[in-house]
Residue, then its C-alpha position, 0 to 999 in steps of 0.5 A: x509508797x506515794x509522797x503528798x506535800x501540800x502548800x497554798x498560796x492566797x489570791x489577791x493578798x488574803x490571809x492563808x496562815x490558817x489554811x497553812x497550818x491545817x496543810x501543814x499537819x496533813x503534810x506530816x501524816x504517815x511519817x511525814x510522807x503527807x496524806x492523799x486528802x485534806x479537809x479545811x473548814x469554813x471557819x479556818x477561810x475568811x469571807x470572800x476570800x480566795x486562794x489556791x491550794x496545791x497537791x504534789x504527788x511523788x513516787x518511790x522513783x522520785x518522780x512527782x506530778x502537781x494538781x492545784x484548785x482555787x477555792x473563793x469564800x463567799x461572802x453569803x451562805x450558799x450550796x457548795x457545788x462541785x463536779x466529780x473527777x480531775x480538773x481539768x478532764x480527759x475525753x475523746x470523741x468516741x468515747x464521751x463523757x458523763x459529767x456528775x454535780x455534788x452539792x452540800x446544802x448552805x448554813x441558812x439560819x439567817x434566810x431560814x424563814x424565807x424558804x419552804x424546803x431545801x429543794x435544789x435545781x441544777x442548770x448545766x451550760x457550756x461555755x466556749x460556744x464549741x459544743x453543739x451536742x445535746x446537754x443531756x441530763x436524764x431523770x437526774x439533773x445532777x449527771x450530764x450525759x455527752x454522748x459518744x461523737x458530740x465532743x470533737x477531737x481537739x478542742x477544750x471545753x468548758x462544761x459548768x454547772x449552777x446549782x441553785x435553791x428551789x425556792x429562792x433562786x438568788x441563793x446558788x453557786x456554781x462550778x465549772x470543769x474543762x474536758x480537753x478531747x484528746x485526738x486518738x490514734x488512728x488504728x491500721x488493721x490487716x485482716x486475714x491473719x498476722x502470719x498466712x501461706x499462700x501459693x505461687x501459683x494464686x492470686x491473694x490480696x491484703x485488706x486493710x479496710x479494717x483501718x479507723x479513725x476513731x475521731x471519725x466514722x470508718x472513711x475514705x479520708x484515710x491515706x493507705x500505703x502499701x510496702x512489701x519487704x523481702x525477709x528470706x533468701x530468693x524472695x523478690x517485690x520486685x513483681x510487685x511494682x507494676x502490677x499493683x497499686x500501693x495506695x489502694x485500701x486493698x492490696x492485690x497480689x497477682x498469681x506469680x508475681x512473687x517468687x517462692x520465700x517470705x516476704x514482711x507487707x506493711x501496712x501506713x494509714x495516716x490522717x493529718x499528723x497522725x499514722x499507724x501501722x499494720x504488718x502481715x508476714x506471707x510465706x509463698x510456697x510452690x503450687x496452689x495450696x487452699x487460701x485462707x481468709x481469716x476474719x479480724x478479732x472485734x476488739x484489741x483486748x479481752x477479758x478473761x471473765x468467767x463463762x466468757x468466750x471469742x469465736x474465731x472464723x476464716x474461710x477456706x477456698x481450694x481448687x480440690x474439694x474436701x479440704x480438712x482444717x485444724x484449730x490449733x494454739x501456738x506456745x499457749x500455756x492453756x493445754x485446752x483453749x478452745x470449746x467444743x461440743x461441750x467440752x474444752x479441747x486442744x483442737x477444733x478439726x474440719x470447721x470454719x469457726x472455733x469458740x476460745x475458752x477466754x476465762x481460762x487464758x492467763x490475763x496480760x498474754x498474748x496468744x497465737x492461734x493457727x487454722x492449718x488447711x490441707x487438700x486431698x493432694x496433701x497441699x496445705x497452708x495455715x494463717x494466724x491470728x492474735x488474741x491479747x487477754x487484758x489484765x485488770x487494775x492491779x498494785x492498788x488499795x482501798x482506804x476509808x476515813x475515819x476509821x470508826x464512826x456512828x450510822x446515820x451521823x459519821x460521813x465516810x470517804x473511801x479511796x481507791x490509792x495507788x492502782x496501775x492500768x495502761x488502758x485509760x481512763x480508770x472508773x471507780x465504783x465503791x459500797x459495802x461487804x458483808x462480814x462473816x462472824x470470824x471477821x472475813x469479808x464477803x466478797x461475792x455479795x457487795x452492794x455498790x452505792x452505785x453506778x461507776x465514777x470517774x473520781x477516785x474518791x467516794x466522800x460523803x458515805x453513810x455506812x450501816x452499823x456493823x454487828x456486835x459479834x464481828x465487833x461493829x466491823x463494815x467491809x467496804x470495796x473499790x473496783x477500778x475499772x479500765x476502758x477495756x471493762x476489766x475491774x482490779x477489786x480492793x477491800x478494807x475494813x471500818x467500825x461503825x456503830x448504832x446509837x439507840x433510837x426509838x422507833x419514831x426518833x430513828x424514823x424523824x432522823x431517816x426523813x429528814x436525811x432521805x429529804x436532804x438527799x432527795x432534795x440536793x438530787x444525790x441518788x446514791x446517798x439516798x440509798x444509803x441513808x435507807x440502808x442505815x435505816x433499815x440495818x438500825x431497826x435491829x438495835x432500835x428500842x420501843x418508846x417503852x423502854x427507854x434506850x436500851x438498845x439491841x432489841x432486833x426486829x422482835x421488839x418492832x413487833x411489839x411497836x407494832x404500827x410505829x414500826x410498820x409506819x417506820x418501814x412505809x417511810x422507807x419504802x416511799x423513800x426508796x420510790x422516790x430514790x428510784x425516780x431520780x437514779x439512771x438506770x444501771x446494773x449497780x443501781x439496780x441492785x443497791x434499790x434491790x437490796x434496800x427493799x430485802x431490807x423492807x420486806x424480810x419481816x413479813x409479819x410488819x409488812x402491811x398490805x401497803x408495803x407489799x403492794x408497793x414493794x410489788x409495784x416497786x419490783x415490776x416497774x424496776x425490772x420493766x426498765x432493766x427490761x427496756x434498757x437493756x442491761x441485764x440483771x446482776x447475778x447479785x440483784x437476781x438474787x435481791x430480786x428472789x428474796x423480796x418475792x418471797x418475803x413478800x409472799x409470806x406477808x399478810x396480804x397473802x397469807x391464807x390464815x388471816x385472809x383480808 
């Protein structure tokens, strides 16, 4: 198990005695190995104070690595603004990078009256005068998106974000983060096959127009030198010296002028300090058997995920018509890889492609396939080719704190602890499972809070109530995402409870959260706050009844048009939720599941509600639509739900015709 020590040192001759003692119980948690997060309050910081915290981690190898942040106290209330995720932050040129802002709004009693809501704007900069890209920030001012290509390879950025009160512009803070762009390898590629036969007799070439730069587009500015090895006895370059030219992009072999045996060519593709290389092993036989050309694989990992598949295609040229092929798989602990006409196979005879069964490959392996190609005079040859199944995030766990709380009041932080993957930079996603009654999570039917995040802690959440009869239990998730798009999944588990709320107490409470939210531009604890919501109306009491509690939505129906105004508050919530979320597979099926919450009471819903839950449906699949991100199984069924539920309401109810 990781080791965490905390320790602070004041900037500029400050007192940190309270910020040290409260550092100092951290430190001793779990046994003394220290605790992954800290929280110091305001009041334990002296205004306009500043000093510099530091967290050292070490693993059971004795290996340890510190991270530090400055934190200043400001000596006027101001939002506390933050970006998500390490400082400073990785980044490359291909890749780009979405920057996210959070912010918590100030203690204002003082300049109360000065202000009519507390309405957030949010200015992004870059500050070293580097960046000449777009600062884009979409339907959300919070998130900055820099697209693939605009951050070049190399440099150190300074990207800072000023948040800032709507109605009075003096009252804001800032935050800033540097995103450092890592140069990346450049990638030799051969294509036709790691290992191929060829005949003495041909002529056959080698092709690394494959190779890349992924700071840069496909380019001739990539260096190419070509070596030949002799690695069998009688096999012979020497043919080779004059006959072609080592630093072309394509290597051209002329008909005998190699002699029978094996021979190892690489491949050294450099630009500036950097290089890669690329290896094809060549067998010559005698005579002129068919060639084989064997296209290279799109990616250099793939994920083993259910119903996926990789073709794999060559074609095959001979002197002799009617050559016969065979797909085969070397060593491959998979007996039937391949798919074909339906069904899973050990073989795919007489075609220039085969689909391999990826889902069925066993994830971090590496597997050999073969197309042997034989003419009618018995001549034949085969190449290979490697496929590498990519592992997900794994030795991980998922934390949250506190360990019980109340809906609608206790802020929640899960964390992602502990997890190992080689293919970086890791995302994280975070939200909610459901519980069945004898405790067990439902892992198939999570709702994300939202979209994947470059932190590995979720601070802040509002979780909804857990039922009596699993003990007020709340499942909650971490997926960790590497770059290849592979998610290790962990789960815990927390109590949260309901606090007994008329129905216009719980709809004052909703508001004024769903305000704060909105206002601050946080999509996602939007979303959550709707949640809570709509999970408390079934512990709600009517103003009758005088906070009993646990009536369910029967007892709404007796609230009649409080609860149905209830629900109209919710609803406009989530349309304004809906305004200000990037459009994504996880956010769409966390608003989905909201609005299941809304309608699953036909009988409440007026004809207000089901018009606008309709319109709420078309606009967000118009957009999933046009975005083209496809439609979560999960948010498939969200989306089935709310129509039948809807169809049940008043407004189409044939016996009570409007």
């Amino acid at each position: 198990a990781m080791a965490y020590q905390w320790s602070v040192a004041s900037n500029g001759g400050h007192g940190v005695g309270n910020v040290t003692r409260i550092l100092q119980g951290y430190n001793a948690a779990q046994g003394g190995r220290g605790a992954h997060s800290a929280t110091v309050h305001t009041d334990a910081m002296g205004h306009g104070s500043s000093f510099t915290v530091t967290l050292r981690a070490t693993n059971f190898l004795d290996y340890s690595h510190a991270s530090s942040v400055t934190v200043e106290k400001l000596g006027v209330p101001a939002p506390v603004i933050s970006i998500l995720g390490a400082n400073p932050q990785a980044a490359t040129h291909s890749g780009g990078l979405q920057l996210t802002a959070t912010a918590s709004l100030p203690e204002m009693s003082c300049v109360e009256a000065d202000l009519s809501n507390a309405k957030m704007d949010f200015i992004w900069r870059e500050e070293t005068g580097q960046f000449g890209g777009p600062l884009m920030t979409g339907s959300n001012p919070r998130i900055l998106t820099l697209l693939p290509g605009t951050l070049e390879a190399g440099r150190t950025y300074a990207f800072a974000v000023v948040g800032r009160m709507s109605d009075m512009p003096s009252v804001n803070n800032s935050a800033s983060v540097e995103v450092a762009v890592v140069p990346q390898p450049v990638e030799a590629r051969i294509s036709g096959g790691a290992y191929r036969q060829v005949g003495r007799d041909l002529a056959f070439h080698l092709d690394g127009g494959g190779s890349y730069d992924p700071d840069n587009e496909l380019g001739s500015d990539l260096a190419c030198r070509w070596a030949c090895a002799a690695v069998s006895e009688g096999a012979n370059c020497s043919g080779l010296a004059s006959a072609s030219a080592f630093t072309d992009t394509t290597l051209q072999v002329p008909a005998a002028s190699l002699t029978v045996g094996h021979y190892l060519f690489s491949l050294l593709v450099t630009k500036g300090s950097r290089n890669d290389s690329a290896f094809a092993t060549v067998e010559v036989t005698a005579g002129a058997p068919p060639v084989i050309d064997m296209a290279s694989l799109a990616k250099a990992k793939y994920n083993p995920d259910a119903g996926s598949f990789v073709s794999l295609s060559a074609s095959v040229s001979s002197a002799l018509p009617g050559v016969a092929t065979l797909w085969t798989a070397m060593g491959s602990d998979e007996a039937r890889p391949f798919q074909a006409n339906g069904a899973a196979t050990a073989s795919v005879a007489n075609k220039p492609t085969a689909t391999v069964r990826v889902s069925a490959l066993t994830p971090g392996m590496t597997y050999t396939f073969s197309l042997t190609a034989t003419d009618t005079d018995g001549a034949s040859s085969y190449s290979t080719l490697s496929l590498t199944v990519n592992e997900a995030p794994n030795s991980g766990t998922v934390a949250v704190a506190p360990s019980q709380g109340f809906a609608l009041d206790t802020s929640f932080t899960l964390t992602a602890l502990n997890w190992v993957d080689e293919d970086l930079p890791l995302l994280y996603r975070f939200g909610t499972l459901p519980v069945h009654s004898d405790g067990s999570l439902d892992t198939s039917m999570g709702s994300p809070f939202g979209d994947a995040r470059s932190s590995a802690t979720y601070a802040g959440a509002m979780l909804s109530a857990g039922a009596n009869s699993t003990n007020f239990t709340v499942g909650c998730f971490g997926e960790v995402i590497d770059s290849f798009g592979a998610a290790g999944f962990g789960a815990a588990t927390v109590r949260v409870r309901s606090k007994p709320l008329s129905v216009g107490a719980l709809r004052n409470i909703s508001e004024a959260k769903a305000a704060a939210a909105l206002e601050r531009w946080d999509a996602d604890a939007a979303k959550q706050v709707l949640a809570a919501t709509l999970n408390a109306m079934d512990t709600t009491t009517d103003d009758s009844g005088g906070g009993g509690g646990g009536a369910g939505r029967r007892r709404l129906l007796a609230a009649g048009g409080e609860s149905s105004g209830l629900l109209e508050s919710v609803l406009a919530n989530l349309l304004a939720t809906w305004e200000i979320t990037p459009v994504t597979q996880a956010n769409v099926a966390s608003l989905l599941s909201n609005l299941v919450g809304i309608v699953d009471e036909p009988a409440i819903c007026t004809d207000q509600i089901a018009q606008g839950s309709l319109g709420f449906l078309d606009s967000v699949l118009r957009a999933s639509h046009k975005s083209h991100i496809g439609i979560s199984s999960t948010a498939a069924s969200f989306v089935a739900s709310a129509f039948s539920y809807i169809l049940e309401t008043p407004m189409f109810n044939t016996s009570d015709p409007k």
